[in-house]
PADOGU-305918 format. One record per residue (C-alpha): residue number from 1; x, y, z. Coordinates in steps of 0.001 Angstrom, whole numbers. Layout:
<nodes>
(NUM,(X,Y,Z))
...
</nodes>
This chain:
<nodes>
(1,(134503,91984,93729))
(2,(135835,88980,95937))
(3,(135479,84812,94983))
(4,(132009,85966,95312))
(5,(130254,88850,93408))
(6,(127841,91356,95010))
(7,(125770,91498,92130))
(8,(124940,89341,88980))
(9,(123317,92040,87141))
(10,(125527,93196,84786))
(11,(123644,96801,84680))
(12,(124891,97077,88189))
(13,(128649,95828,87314))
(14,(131268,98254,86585))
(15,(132894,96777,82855))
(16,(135708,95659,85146))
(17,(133569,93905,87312))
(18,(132122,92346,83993))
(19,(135842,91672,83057))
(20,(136505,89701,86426))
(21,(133417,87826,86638))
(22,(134749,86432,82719))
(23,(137348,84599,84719))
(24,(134654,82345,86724))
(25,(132180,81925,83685))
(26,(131889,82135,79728))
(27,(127632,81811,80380))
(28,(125638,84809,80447))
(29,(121669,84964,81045))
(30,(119443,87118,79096))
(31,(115975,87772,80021))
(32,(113261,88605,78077))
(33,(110123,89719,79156))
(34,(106532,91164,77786))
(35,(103846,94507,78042))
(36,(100606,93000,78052))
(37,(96810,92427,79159))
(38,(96520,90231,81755))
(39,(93564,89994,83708))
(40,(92614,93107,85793))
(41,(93903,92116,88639))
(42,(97268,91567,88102))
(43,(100167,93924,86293))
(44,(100877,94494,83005))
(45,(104464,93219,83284))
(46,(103135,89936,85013))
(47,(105413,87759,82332))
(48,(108470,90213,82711))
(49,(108181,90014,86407))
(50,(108350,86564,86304))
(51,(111193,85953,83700))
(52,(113314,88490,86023))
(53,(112686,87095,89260))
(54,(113467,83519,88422))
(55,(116481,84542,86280))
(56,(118180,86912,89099))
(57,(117084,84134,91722))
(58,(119107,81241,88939))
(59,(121634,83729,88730))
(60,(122602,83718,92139))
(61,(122280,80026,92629))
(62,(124590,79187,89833))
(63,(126720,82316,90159))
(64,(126523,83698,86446))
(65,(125737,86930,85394))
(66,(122385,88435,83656))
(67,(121595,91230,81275))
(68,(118731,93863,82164))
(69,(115688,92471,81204))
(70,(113828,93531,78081))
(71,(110227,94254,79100))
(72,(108774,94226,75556))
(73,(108095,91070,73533))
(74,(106668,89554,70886))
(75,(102402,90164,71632))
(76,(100315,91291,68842))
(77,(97582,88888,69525))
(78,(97177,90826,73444))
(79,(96763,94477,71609))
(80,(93247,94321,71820))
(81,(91107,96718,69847))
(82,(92053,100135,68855))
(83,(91594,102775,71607))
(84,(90896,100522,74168))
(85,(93135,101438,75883))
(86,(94782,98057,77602))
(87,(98075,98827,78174))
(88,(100031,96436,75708))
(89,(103322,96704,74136))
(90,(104728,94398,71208))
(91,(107438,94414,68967))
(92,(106788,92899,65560))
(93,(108620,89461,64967))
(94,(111339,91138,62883))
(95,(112079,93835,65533))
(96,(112222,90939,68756))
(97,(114596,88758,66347))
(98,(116868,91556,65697))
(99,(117372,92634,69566))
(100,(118040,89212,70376))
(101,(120388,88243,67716))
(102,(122481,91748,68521))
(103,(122629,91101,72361))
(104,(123669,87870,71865))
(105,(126747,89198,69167))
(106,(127106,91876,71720))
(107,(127961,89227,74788))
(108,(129875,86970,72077))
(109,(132470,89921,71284))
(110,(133267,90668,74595))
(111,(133769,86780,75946))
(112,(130910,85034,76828))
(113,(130254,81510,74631))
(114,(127054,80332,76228))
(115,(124133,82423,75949))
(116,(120903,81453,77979))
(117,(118023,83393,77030))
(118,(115115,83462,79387))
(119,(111010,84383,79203))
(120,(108141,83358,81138))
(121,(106150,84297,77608))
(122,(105531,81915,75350))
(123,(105248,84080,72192))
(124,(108013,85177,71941))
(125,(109156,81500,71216))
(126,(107172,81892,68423))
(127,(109481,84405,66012))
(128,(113105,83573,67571))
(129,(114161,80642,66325))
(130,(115979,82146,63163))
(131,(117926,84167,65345))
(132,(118935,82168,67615))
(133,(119967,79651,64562))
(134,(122251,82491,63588))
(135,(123702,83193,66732))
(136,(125116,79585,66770))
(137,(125702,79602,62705))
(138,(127743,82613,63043))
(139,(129987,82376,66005))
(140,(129606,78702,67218))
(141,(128247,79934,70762))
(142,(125724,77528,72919))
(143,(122569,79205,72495))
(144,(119501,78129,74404))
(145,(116006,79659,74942))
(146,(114861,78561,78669))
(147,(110816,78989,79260))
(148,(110145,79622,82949))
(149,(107438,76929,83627))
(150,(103992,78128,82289))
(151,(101211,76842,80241))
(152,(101356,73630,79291))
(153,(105317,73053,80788))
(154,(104931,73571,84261))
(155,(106422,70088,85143))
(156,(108832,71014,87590))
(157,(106157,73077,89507))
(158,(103229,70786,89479))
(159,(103107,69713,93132))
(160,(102676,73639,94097))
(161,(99989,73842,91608))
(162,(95978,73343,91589))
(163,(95559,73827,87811))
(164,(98547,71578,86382))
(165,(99004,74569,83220))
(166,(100227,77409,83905))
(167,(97637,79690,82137))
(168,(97179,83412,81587))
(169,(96206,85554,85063))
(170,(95349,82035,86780))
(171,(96641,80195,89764))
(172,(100225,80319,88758))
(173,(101152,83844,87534))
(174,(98854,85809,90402))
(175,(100439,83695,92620))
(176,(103963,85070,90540))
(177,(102701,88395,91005))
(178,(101557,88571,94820))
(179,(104881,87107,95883))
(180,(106909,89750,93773))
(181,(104578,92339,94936))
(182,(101137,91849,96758))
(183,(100579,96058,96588))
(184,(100608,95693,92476))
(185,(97209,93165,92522))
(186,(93771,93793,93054))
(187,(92228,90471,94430))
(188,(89335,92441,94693))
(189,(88571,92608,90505))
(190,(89897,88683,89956))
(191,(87358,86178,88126))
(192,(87559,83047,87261))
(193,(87450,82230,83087))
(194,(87836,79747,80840))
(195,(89225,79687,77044))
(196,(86291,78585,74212))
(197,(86889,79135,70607))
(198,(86437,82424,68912))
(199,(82580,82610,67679))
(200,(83222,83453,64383))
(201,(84841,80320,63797))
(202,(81385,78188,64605))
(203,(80292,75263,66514))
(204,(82631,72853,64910))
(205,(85163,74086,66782))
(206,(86794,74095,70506))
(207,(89137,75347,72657))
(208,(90457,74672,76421))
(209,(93535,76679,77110))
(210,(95535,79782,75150))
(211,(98033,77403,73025))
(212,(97507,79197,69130))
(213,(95294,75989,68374))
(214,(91662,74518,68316))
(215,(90029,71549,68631))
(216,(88317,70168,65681))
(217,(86906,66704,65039))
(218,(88882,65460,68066))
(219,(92319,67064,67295))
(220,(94685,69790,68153))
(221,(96582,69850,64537))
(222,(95241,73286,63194))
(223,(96966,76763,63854))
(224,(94725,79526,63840))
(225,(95804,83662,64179))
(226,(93480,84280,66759))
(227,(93203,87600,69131))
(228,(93138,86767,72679))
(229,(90521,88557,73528))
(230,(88714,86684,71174))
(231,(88844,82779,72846))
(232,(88819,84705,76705))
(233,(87242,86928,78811))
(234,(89318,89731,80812))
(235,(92360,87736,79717))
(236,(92079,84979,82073))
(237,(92299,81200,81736))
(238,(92190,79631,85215))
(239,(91686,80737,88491))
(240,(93289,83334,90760))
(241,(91416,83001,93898))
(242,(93899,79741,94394))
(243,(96953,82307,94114))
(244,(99202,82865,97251))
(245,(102134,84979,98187))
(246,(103513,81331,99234))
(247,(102777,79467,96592))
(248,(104240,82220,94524))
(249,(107660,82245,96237))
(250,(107367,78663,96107))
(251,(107084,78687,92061))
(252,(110055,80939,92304))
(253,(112593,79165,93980))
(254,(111555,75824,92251))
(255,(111702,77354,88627))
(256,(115024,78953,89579))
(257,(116215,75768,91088))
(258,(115629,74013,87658))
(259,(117240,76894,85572))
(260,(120195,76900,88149))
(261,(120614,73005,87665))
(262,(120119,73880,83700))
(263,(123145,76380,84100))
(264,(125395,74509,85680))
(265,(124681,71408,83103))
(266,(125476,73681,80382))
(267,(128759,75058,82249))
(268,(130234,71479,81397))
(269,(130334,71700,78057))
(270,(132877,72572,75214))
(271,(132072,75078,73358))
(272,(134819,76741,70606))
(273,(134029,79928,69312))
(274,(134490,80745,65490))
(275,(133965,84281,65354))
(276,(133296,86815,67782))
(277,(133416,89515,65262))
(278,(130726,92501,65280))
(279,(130889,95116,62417))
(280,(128804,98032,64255))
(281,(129340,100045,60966))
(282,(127001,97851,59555))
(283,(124011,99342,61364))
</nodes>
């Protein structure tokens, strides 16, 4: 494959390509993505489409490889009601924290020590932590969960942005979505919305963005199971109409830039692997 590699999807590599790109790298990228209702003008796959695009873009930049992307998460709250027909596909938490504790064993076994896993949605933060605790338990791998910028961490983007969050089917992921692939939205059907607290749950009570919390008496401190559906109309918070192909390819190559720089931080240090055993018999 050359002091440079063609690819840095590993789907595409031969397992002697994978075997040669070993000898430039011990980190390997895995993205994660998510099925789910997003506001009506904009695809299903929004959060997969961005976790891909600004992991193959990081990819490239820092010259590591990346696994295919998986384009289910962690979502139950975006389901909806029964025969609705929406569109959305979850995993339940034990199901999302067994496929990423066996890809990570899987890239352990055969060489890598750092594993960076990426996802542009912010549930699935929400049910990995055990496994990536026994990733690093286990084998004594660098493991890492990177969140593209969105909701309330979009830092490193906030001079492209209007709205400073990064919130469902807004500004930031239409923009995402146009630049990836205008044909796939429907300006046409976008509306602006804003999050409020679930009815049911009374006057008492607020709510300004799609974190899992409310407002009461002043303070964000309460954790609530809420539906989305339930605190937001046609699962939007924010506004599309200030979405751009630009700005979109803007908030790619700045997110990528930061996950590159994160990369190549992590590619300094020591990492000594304890095990990279993997008893497949077990399953």
């Amino acid at each position: 494959m050359g002091e440079k590699f063609w690819t840095y999807a590993m789907e595409e590599m031969a397992y002697v390509d994978v075997q040669e790109i070993l000898k430039t790298t011990d980190i390997v990228l895995i993205p994660i993505g998510s099925q789910e209702k997003h506001g009506p003008h904009i695809p299903l796959a929004c959060d997969s489409i961005a976790t891909i695009e600004t992991t193959r873009r990081a990819a490239y930049k820092a010259e590591v490889p990346y696994t295919p992307l998986i384009p289910v998460g962690y979502s139950p709250h975006h389901m909806g009601r029964m025969n609705e027909g929406v569109g959305s596909i979850t995993f339940t938490g034990d199901t999302m924290r067994r496929i990423v504790y066996e890809i990570g064993k899987s890239m352990v076994f055969h060489g890598f020590n750092k594993l960076i896993y990426t996802s542009q949605h912010a549930s699935n933060t929400k049910v990995v932590d055990e496994a990536l605790r026994r990733l690093r338990y286990e084998t004594g791998a660098f493991v890492a969960w990177y969140m593209t910028p969105t909701e309330r961490r979009t830092q490193v983007i906030n001079h492209l942005l209007e709205e400073k969050v990064g919130w469902h089917s807004g500004e930031m992921e239409t923009s995402q979505c146009l630049a990836y692939n205008a044909k796939a939205c429907h300006m046409e059907r976008a509306k602006k919305h804003t999050a409020h607290a679930p009815e049911w749950l009374g006057p008492e009570f607020a709510k300004t963005d799609g974190v899992p919390t409310v407002i009461f008496q002043g303070t964000e401190n309460i954790f609530i199971p809420m539906e989305h559906h339930e605190y937001v109309e046609e699962a939007t918070i924010g506004d599309p109409h200030l979405a751009s192909v630009e700005k979109g390819e803007k908030i790619f190559e700045a997110a990528s830039d930061n996950l590159a720089d994160f990369i190549n931080e992590a590619k300094k240090m020591k990492v000594e692997i304890k095990s990279r055993e993997y008893d497949f018999r077990a399953f």
